[in-house]
Every structure is written in structure tokens, then in C-alpha cells.
Backbone atoms as SQL, in Angstrom:
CREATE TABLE atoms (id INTEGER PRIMARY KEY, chain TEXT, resi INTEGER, resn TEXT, atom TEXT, x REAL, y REAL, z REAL);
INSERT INTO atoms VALUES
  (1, 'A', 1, 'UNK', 'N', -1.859, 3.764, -16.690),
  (2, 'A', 1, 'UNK', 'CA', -1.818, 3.034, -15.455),
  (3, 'A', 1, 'UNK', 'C', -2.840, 3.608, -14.461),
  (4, 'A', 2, 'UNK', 'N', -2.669, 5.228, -14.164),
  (5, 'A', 2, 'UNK', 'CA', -3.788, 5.509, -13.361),
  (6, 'A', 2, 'UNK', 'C', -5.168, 5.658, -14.045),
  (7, 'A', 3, 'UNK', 'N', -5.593, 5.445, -14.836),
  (8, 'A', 3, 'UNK', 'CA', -6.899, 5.447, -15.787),
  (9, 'A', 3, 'UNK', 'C', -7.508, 3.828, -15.543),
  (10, 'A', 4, 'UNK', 'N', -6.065, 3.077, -15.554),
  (11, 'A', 4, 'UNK', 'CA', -6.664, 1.274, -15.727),
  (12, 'A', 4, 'UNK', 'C', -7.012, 1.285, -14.288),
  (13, 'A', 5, 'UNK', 'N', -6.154, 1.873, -13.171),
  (14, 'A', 5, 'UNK', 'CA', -6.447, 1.782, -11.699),
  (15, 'A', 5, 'UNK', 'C', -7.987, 2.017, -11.486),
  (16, 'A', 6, 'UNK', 'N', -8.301, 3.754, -12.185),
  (17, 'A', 6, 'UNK', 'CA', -9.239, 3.715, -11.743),
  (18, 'A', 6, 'UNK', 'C', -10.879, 2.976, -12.524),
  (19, 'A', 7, 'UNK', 'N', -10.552, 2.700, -13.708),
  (20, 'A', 7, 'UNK', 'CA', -11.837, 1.723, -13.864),
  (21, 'A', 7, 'UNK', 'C', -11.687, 0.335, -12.944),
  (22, 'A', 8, 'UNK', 'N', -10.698, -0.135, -12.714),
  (23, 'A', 8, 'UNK', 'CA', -10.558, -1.175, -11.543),
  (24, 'A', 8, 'UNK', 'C', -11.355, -0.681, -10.393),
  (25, 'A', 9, 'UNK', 'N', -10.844, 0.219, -10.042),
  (26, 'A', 9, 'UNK', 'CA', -11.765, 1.092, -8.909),
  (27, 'A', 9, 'UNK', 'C', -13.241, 0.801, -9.335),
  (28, 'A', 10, 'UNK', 'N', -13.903, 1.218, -10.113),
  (29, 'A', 10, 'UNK', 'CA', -15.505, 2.388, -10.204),
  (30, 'A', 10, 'UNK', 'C', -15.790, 0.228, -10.877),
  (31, 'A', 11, 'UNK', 'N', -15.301, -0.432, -11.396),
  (32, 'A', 11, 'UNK', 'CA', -15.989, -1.625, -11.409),
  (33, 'A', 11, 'UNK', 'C', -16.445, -2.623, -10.376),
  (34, 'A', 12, 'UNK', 'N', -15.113, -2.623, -9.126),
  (35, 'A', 12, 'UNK', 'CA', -15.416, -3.165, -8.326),
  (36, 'A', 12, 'UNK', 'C', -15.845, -2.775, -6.900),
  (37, 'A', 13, 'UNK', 'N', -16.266, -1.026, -7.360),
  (38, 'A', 13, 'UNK', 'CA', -17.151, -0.278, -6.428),
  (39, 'A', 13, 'UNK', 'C', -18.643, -0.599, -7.013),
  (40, 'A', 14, 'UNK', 'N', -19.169, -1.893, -8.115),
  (41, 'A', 14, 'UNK', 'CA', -20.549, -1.426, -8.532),
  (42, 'A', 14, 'UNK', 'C', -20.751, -2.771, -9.150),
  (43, 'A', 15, 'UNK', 'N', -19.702, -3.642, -8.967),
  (44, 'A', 15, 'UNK', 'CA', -20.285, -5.580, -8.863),
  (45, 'A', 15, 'UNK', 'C', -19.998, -5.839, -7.501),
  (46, 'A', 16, 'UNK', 'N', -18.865, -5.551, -7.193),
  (47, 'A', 16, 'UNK', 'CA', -17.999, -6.356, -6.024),
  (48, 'A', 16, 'UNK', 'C', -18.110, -5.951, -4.732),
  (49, 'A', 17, 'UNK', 'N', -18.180, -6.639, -3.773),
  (50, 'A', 17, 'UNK', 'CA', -18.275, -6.119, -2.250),
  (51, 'A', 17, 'UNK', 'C', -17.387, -5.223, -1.577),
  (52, 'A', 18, 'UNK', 'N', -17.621, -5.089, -0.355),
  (53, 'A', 18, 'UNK', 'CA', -16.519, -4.147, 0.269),
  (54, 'A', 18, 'UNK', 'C', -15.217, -4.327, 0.281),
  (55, 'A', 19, 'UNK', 'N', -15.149, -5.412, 0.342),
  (56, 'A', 19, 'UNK', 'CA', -13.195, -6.027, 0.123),
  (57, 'A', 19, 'UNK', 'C', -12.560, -5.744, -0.747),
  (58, 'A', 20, 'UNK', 'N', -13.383, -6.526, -2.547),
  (59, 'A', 20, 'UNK', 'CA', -13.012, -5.989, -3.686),
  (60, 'A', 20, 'UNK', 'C', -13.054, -4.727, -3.657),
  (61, 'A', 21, 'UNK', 'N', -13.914, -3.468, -3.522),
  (62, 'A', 21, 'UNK', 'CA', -13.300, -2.436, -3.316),
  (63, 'A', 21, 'UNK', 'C', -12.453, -1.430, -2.654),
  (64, 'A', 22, 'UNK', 'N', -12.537, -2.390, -1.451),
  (65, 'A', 22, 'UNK', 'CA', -10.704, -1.809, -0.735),
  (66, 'A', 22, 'UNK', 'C', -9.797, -1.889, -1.358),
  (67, 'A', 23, 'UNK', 'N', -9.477, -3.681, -1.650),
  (68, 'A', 23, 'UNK', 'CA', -8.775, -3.999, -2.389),
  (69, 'A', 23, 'UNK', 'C', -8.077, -3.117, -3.234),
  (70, 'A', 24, 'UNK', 'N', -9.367, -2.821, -4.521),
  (71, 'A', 24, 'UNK', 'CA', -9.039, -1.402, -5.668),
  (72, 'A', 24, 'UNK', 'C', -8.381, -0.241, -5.245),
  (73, 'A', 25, 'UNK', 'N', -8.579, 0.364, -4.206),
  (74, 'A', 25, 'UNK', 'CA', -8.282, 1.334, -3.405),
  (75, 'A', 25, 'UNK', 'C', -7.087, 1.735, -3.073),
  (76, 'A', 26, 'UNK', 'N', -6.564, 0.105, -2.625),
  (77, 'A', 26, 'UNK', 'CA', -5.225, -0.511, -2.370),
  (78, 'A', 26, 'UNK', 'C', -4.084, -0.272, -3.890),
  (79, 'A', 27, 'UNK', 'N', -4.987, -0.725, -5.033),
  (80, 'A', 27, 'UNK', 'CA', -4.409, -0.481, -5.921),
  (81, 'A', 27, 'UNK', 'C', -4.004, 0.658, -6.495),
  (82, 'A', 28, 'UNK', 'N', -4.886, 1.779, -6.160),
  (83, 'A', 28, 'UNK', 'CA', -5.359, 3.265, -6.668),
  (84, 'A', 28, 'UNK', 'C', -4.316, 3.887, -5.688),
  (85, 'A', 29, 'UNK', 'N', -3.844, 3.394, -5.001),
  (86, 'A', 29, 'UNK', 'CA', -2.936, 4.155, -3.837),
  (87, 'A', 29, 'UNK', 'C', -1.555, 4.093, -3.950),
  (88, 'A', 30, 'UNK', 'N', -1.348, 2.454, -4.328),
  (89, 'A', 30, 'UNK', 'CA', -0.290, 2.074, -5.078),
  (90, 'A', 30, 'UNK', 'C', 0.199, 2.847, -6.653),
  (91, 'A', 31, 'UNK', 'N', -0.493, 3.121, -7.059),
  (92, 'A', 31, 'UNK', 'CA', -0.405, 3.698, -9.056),
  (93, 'A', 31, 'UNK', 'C', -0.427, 4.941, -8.545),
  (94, 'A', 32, 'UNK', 'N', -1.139, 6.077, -7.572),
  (95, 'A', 32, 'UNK', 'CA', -1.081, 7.461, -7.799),
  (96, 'A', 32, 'UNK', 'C', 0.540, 7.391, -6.571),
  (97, 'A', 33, 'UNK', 'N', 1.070, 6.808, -5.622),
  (98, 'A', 33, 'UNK', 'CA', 2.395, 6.887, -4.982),
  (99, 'A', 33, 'UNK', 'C', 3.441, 6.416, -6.621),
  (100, 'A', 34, 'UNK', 'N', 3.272, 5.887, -7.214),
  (101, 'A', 34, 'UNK', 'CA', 4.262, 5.308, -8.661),
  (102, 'A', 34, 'UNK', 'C', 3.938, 7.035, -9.143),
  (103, 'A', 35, 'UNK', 'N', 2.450, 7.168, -9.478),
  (104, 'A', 35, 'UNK', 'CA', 3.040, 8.462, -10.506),
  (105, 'A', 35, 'UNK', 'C', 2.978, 9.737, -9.433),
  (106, 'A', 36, 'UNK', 'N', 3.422, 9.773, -8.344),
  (107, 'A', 36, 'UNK', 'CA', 4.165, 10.944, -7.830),
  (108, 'A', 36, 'UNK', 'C', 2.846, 11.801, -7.635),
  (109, 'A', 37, 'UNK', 'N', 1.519, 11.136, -7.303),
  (110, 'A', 37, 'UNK', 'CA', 0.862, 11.871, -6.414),
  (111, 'A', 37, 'UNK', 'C', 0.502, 11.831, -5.159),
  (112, 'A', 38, 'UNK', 'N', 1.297, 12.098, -3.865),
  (113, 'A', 38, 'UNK', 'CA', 1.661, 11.577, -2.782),
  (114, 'A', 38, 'UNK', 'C', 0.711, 12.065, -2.034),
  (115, 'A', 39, 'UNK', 'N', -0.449, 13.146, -2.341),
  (116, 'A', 39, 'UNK', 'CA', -1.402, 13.815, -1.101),
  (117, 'A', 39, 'UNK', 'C', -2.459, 12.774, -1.443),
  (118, 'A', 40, 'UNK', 'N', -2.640, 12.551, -3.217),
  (119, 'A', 40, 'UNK', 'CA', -3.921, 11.834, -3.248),
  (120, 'A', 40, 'UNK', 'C', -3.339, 10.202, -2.790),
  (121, 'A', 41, 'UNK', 'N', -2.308, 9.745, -2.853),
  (122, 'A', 41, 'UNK', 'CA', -1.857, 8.202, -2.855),
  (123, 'A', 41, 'UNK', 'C', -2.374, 8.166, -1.063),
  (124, 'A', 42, 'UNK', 'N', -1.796, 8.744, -0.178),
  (125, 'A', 42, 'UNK', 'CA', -1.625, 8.622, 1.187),
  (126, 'A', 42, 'UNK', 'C', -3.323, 9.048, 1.630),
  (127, 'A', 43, 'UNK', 'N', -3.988, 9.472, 1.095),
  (128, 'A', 43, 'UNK', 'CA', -5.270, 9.585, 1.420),
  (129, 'A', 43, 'UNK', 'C', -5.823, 8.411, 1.525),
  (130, 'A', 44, 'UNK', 'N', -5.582, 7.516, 0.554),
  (131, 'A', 44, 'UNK', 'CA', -6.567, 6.550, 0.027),
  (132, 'A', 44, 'UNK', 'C', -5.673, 5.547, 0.524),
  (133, 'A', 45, 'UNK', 'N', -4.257, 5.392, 0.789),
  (134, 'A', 45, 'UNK', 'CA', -3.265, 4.518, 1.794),
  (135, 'A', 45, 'UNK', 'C', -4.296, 4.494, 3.299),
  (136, 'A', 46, 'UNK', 'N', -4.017, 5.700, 3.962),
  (137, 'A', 46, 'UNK', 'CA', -4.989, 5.559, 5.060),
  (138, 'A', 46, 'UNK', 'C', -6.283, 5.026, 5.221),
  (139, 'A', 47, 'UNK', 'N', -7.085, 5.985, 4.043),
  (140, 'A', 47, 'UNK', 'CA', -8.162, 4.847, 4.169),
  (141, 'A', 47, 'UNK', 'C', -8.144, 3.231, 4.373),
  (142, 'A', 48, 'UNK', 'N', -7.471, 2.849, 3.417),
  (143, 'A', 48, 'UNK', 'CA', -7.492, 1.271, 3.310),
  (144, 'A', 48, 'UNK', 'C', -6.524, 1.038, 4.263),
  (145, 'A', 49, 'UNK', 'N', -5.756, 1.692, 4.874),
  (146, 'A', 49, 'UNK', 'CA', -5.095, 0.918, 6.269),
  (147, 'A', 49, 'UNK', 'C', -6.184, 0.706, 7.503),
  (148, 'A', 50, 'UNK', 'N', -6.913, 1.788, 7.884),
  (149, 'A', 50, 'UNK', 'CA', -7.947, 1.800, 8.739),
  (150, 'A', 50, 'UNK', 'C', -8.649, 0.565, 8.547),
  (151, 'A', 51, 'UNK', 'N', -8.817, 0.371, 7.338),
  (152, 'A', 51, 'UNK', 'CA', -10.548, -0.881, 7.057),
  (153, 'A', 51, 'UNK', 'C', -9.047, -1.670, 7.569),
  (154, 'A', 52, 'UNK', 'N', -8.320, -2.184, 6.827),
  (155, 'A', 52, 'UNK', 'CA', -7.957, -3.917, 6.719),
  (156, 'A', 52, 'UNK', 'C', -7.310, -3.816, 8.651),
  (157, 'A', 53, 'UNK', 'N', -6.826, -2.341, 9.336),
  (158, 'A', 53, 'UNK', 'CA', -6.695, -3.164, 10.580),
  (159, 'A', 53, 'UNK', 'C', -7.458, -3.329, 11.577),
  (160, 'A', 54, 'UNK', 'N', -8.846, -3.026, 11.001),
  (161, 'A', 54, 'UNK', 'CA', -10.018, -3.040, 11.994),
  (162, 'A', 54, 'UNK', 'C', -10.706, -4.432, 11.610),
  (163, 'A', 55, 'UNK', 'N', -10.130, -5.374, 10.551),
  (164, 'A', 55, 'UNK', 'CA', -11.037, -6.959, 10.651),
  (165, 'A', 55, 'UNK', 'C', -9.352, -7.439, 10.672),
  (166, 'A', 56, 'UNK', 'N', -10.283, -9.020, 10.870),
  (167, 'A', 56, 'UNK', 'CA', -9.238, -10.141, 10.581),
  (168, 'A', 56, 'UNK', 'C', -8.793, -9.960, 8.591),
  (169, 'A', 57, 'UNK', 'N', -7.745, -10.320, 8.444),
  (170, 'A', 57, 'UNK', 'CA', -6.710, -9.576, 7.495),
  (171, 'A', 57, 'UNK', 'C', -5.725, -10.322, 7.380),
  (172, 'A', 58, 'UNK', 'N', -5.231, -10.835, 6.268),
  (173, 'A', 58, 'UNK', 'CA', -4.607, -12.226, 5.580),
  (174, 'A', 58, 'UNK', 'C', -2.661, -11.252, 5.818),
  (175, 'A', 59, 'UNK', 'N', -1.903, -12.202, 6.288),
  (176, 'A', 59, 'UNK', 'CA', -0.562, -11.568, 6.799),
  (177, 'A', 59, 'UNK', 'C', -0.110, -10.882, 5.099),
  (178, 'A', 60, 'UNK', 'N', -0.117, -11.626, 3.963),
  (179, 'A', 60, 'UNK', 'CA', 0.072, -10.552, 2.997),
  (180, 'A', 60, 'UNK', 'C', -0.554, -9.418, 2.884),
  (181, 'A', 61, 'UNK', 'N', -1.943, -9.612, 2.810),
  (182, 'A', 61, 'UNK', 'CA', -2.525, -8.244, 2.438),
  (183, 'A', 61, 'UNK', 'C', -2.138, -7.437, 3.775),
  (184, 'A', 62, 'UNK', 'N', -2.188, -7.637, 4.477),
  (185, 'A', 62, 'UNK', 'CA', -1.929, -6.829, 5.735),
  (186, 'A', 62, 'UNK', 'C', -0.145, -6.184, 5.634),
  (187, 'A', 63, 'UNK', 'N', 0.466, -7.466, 4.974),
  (188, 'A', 63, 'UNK', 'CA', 2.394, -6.504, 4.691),
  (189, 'A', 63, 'UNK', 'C', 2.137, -5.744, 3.383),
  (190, 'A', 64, 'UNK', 'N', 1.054, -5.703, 2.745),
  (191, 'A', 64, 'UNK', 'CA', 0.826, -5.493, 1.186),
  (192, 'A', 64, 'UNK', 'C', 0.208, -3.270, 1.466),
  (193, 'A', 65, 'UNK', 'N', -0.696, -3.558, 2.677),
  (194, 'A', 65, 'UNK', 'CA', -1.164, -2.099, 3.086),
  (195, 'A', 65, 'UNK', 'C', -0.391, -1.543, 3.902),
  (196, 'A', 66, 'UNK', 'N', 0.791, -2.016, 4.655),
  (197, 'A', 66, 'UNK', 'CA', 1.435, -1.237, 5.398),
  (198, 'A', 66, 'UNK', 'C', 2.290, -0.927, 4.226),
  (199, 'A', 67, 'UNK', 'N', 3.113, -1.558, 3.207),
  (200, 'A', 67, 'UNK', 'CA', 4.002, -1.523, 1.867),
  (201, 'A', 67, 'UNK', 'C', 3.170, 0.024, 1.586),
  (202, 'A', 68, 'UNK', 'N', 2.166, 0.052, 0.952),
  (203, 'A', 68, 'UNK', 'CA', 1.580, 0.950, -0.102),
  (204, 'A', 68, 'UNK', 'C', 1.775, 2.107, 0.905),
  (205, 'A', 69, 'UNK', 'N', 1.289, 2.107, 2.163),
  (206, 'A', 69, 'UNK', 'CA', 1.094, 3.470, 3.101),
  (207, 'A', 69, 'UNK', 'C', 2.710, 3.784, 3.284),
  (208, 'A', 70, 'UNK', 'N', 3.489, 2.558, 3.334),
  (209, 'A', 70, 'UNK', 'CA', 4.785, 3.522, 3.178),
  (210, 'A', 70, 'UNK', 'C', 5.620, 4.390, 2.024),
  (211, 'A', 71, 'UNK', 'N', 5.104, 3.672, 0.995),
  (212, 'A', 71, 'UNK', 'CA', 5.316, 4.481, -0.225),
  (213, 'A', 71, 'UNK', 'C', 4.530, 5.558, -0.439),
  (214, 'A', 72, 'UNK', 'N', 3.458, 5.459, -0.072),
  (215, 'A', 72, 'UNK', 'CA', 2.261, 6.712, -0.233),
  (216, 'A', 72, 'UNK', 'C', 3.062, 8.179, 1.098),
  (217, 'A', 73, 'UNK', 'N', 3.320, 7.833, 2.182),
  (218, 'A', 73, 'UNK', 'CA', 3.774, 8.588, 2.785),
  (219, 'A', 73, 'UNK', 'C', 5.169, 9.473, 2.140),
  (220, 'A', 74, 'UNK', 'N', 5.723, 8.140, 1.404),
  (221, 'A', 74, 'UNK', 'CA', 7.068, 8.913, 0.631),
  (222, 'A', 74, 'UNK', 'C', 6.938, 9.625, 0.181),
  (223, 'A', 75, 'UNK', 'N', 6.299, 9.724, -0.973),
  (224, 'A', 75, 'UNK', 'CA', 5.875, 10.623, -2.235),
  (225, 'A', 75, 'UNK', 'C', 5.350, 11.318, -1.558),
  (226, 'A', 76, 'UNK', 'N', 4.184, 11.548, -0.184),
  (227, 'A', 76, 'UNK', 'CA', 3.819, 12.827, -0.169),
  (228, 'A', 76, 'UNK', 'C', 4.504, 13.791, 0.821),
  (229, 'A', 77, 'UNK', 'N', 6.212, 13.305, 1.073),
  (230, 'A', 77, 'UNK', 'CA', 6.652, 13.836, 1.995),
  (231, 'A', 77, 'UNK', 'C', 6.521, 13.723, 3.696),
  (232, 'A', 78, 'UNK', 'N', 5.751, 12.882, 3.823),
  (233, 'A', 78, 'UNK', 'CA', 5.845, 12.590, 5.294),
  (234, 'A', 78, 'UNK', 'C', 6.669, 11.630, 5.960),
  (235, 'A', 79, 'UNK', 'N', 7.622, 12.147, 6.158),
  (236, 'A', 79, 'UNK', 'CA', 9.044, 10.906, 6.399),
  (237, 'A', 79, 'UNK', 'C', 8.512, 10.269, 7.828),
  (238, 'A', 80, 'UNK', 'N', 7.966, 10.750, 9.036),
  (239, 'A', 80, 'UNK', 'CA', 7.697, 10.031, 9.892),
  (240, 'A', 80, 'UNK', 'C', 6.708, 8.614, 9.483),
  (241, 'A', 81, 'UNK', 'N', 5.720, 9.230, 9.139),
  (242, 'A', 81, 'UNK', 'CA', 4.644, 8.167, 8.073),
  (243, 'A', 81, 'UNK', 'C', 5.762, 7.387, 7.612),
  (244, 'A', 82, 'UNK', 'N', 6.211, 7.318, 7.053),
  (245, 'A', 82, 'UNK', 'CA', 7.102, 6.729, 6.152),
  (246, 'A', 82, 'UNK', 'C', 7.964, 5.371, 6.587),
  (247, 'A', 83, 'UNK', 'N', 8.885, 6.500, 7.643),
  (248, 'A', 83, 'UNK', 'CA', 9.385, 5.561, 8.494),
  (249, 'A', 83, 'UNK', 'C', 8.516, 4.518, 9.163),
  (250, 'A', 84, 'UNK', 'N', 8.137, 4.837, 9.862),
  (251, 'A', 84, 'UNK', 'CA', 6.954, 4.038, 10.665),
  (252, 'A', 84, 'UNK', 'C', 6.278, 2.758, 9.825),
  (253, 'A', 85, 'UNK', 'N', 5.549, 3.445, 8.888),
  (254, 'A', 85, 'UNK', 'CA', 5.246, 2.357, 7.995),
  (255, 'A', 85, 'UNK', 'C', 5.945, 1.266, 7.463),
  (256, 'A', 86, 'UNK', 'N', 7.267, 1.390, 6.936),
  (257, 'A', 86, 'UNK', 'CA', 8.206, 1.002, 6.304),
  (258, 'A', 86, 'UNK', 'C', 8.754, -0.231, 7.507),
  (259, 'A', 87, 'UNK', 'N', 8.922, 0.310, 8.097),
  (260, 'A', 87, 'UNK', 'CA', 9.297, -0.766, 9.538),
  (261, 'A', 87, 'UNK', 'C', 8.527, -1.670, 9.590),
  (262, 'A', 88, 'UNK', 'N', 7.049, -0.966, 9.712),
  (263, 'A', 88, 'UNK', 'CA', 6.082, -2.105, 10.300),
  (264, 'A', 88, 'UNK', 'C', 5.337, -3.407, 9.043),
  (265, 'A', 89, 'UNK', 'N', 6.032, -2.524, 7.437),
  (266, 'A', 89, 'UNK', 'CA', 5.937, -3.455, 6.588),
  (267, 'A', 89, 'UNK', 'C', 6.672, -4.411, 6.351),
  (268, 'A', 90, 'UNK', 'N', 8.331, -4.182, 6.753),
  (269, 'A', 90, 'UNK', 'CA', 9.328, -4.807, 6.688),
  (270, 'A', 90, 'UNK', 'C', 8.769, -6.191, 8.156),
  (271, 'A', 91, 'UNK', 'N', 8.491, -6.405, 8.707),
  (272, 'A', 91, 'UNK', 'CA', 7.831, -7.020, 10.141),
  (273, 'A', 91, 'UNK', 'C', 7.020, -7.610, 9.728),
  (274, 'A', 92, 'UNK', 'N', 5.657, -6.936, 8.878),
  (275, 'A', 92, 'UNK', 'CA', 4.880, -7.630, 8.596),
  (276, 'A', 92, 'UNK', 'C', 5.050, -8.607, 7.639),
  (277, 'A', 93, 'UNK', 'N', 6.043, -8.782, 6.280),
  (278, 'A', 93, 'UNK', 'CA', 6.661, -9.371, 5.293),
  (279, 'A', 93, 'UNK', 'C', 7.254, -10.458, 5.867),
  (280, 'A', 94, 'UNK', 'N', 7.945, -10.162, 6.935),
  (281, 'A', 94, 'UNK', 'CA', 8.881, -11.605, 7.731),
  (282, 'A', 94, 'UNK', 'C', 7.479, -12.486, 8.325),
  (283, 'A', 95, 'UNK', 'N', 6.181, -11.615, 8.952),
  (284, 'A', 95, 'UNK', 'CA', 5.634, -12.579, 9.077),
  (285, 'A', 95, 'UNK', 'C', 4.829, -13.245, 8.037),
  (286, 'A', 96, 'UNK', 'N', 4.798, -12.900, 6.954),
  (287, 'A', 96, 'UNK', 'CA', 4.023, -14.031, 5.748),
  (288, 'A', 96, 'UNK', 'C', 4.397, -15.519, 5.659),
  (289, 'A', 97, 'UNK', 'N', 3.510, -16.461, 6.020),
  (290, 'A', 97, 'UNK', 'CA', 3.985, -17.525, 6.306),
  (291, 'A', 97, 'UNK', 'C', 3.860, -18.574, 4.885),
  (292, 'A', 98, 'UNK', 'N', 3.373, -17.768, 3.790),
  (293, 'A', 98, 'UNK', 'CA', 3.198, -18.551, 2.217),
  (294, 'A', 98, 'UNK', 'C', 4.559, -17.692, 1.710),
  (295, 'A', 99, 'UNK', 'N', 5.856, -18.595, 1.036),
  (296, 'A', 99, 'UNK', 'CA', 6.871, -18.334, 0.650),
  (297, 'A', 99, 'UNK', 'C', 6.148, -17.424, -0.774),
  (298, 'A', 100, 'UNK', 'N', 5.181, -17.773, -1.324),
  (299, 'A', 100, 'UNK', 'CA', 4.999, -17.588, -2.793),
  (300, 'A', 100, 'UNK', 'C', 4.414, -16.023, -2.749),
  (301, 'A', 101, 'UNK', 'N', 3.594, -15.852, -1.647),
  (302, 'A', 101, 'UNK', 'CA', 3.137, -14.696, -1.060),
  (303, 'A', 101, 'UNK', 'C', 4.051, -13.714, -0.531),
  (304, 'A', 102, 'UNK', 'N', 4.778, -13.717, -0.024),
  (305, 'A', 102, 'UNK', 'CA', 5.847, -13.380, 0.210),
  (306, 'A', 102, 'UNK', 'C', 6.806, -12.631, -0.833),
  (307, 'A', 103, 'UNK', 'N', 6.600, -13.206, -1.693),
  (308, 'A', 103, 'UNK', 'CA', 8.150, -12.826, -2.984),
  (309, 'A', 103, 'UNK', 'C', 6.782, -12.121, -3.704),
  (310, 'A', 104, 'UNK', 'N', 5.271, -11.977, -3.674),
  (311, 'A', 104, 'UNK', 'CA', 4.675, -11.121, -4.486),
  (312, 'A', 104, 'UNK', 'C', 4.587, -9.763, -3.579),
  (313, 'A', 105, 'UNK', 'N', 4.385, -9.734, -2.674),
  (314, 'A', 105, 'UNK', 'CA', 4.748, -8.667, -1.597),
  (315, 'A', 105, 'UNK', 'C', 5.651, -7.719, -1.926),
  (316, 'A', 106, 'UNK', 'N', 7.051, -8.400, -2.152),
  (317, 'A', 106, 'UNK', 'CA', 8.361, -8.079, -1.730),
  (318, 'A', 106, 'UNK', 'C', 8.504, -7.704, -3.297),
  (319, 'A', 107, 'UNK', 'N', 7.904, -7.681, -4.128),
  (320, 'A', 107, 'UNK', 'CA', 8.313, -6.719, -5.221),
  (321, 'A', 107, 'UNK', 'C', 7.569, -5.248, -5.532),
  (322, 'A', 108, 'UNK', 'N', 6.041, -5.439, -4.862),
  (323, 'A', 108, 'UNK', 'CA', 6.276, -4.306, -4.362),
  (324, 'A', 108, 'UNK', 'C', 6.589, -3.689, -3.029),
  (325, 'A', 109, 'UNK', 'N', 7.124, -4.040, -2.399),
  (326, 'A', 109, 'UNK', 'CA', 8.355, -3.445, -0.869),
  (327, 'A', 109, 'UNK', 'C', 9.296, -2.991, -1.750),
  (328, 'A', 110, 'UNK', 'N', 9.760, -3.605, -2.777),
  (329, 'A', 110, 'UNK', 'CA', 11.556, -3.387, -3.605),
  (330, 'A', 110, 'UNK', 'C', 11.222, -2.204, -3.920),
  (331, 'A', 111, 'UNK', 'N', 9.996, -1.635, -4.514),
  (332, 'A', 111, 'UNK', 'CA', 9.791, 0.116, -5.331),
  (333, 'A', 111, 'UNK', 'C', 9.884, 1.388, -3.804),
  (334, 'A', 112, 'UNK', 'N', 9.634, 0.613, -2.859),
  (335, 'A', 112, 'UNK', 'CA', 9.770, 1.566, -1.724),
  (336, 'A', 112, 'UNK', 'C', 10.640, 2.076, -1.569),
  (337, 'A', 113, 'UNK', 'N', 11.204, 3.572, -1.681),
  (338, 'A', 113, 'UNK', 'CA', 12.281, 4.032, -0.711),
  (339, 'A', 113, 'UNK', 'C', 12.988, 3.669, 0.624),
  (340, 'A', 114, 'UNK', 'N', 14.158, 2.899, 0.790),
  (341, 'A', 114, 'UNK', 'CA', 14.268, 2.852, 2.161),
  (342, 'A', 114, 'UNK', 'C', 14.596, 4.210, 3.101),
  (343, 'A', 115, 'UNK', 'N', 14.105, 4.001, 4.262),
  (344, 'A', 115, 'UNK', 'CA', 14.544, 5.151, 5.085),
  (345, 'A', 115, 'UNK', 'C', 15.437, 6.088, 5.702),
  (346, 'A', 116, 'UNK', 'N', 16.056, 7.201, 5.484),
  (347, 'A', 116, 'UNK', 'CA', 17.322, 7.613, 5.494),
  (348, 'A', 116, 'UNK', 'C', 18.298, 7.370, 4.241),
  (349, 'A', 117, 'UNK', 'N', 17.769, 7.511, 3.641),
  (350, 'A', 117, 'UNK', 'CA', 18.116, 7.280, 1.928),
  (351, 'A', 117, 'UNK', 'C', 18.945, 7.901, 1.485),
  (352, 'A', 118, 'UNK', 'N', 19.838, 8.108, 0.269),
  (353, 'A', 118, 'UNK', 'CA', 20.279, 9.464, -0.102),
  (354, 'A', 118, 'UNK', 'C', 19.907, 10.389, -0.277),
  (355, 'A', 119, 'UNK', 'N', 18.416, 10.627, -0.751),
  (356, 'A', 119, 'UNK', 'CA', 17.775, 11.842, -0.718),
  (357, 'A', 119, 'UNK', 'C', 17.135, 12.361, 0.991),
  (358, 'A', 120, 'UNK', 'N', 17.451, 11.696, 1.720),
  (359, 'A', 120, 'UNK', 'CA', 17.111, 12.201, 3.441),
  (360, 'A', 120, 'UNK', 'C', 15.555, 11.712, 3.411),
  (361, 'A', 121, 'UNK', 'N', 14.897, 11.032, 2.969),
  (362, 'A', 121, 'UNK', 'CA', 13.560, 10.530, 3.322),
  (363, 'A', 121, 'UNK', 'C', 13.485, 9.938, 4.306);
């Protein structure tokens, strides 16, 4: 999974424009928070939060990078990050105004830890 992430990465860092490679980024952030690398996931969470809230930014992808930065914060232990994020993904998800978009979102929101959890995250 993180091997397929990252040729996703290094391909659409060397056809594809700046988006497609956020995009990847997005993905690479998502797969290293799944396999429990939370310093490198939240690195590359931030990054790609910075780009997508500095342009205009589609209400999924925009609930899709606050999602990943809250999981990325999980795994690397930063419960404020976490929280914060998690909120502002849960907000951003209600505002997706494509139902179909929405339910692709919201499965990955479902892998997120919620906040104050049993394990105290």
C-alpha cells in the first residue's frame, strides 16, 4: 500500500500538474496515518492542507484534507491537531453538497478515531 502510494506520488510529480500532485500527497498522507507513521503522515497532511486552503477548493476535497490531517494528527499523537481537525472535517462533510461525494468522504472519516475515545485521543 505504501510502495503503490508512493509510485502514485513520483508519477504524478513527473506527468501531472500541481493538483495531481497534491492530490498524491493527499494520498501518501492518508496510507503512511493507516500504517502508523504519524510524524511522516502529518507532515505531508500539513503540507497539503496549506496548498488546498490557500485556492478555491471543491467542498469534498476540502472535507477529504481536513479528514486525512485529522487522522495524520492521530497517529502522530497530537490530540489538539486532532481534535481540531476532526471537528472542522466533521463541518466540512455536512457541507458537501453532492450526496455521492459525500458517502466517498465519509468512508474515509469512518477510519478516523473519534475524539476522546477510549484510548484518551
Amino acid at each position: 500500500m505504501v510502495d503503490a502510494a508512493h509510485a502514485a506520488s513520483f508519477h504524478w510529480g513527473v506527468v501531472g500538474n500541481e493538483l495531481n500532485f497534491m492530490r498524491a500527497k493527499t494520498l501518501l498522507a492518508e496510507v503512511h496515518a493507516l500504517a502508523g507513521s504519524g510524524r511522516l503522515a502529518l507532515g505531508l497532511a500539513e503540507e497539503i492542507r496549506e496548498y488546498f486552503l490557500a485556492r478555491p477548493t471543491e467542498d469534498w476535497e476540502l472535507a477529504f484534507v481536513h479528514t486525512v490531517h485529522a487522522h495524520a494528527s492521530y497517529v502522530a499523537g497530537e490530540s489538539e491537531k486532532h481534535h481540531a481537525s476532526y471537528r472542522t472535517a466533521e463541518q466540512a462533510i455536512d457541507n458537501i453538497s453532492d450526496e455521492e461525494d459525500r458517502r466517498i468522504v465519509l468512508g474515509t472519516f469512518d477510519q478516523v478515531p473519534k475524539p476522546g475515545g477510549v484510548d484518551g485521543a
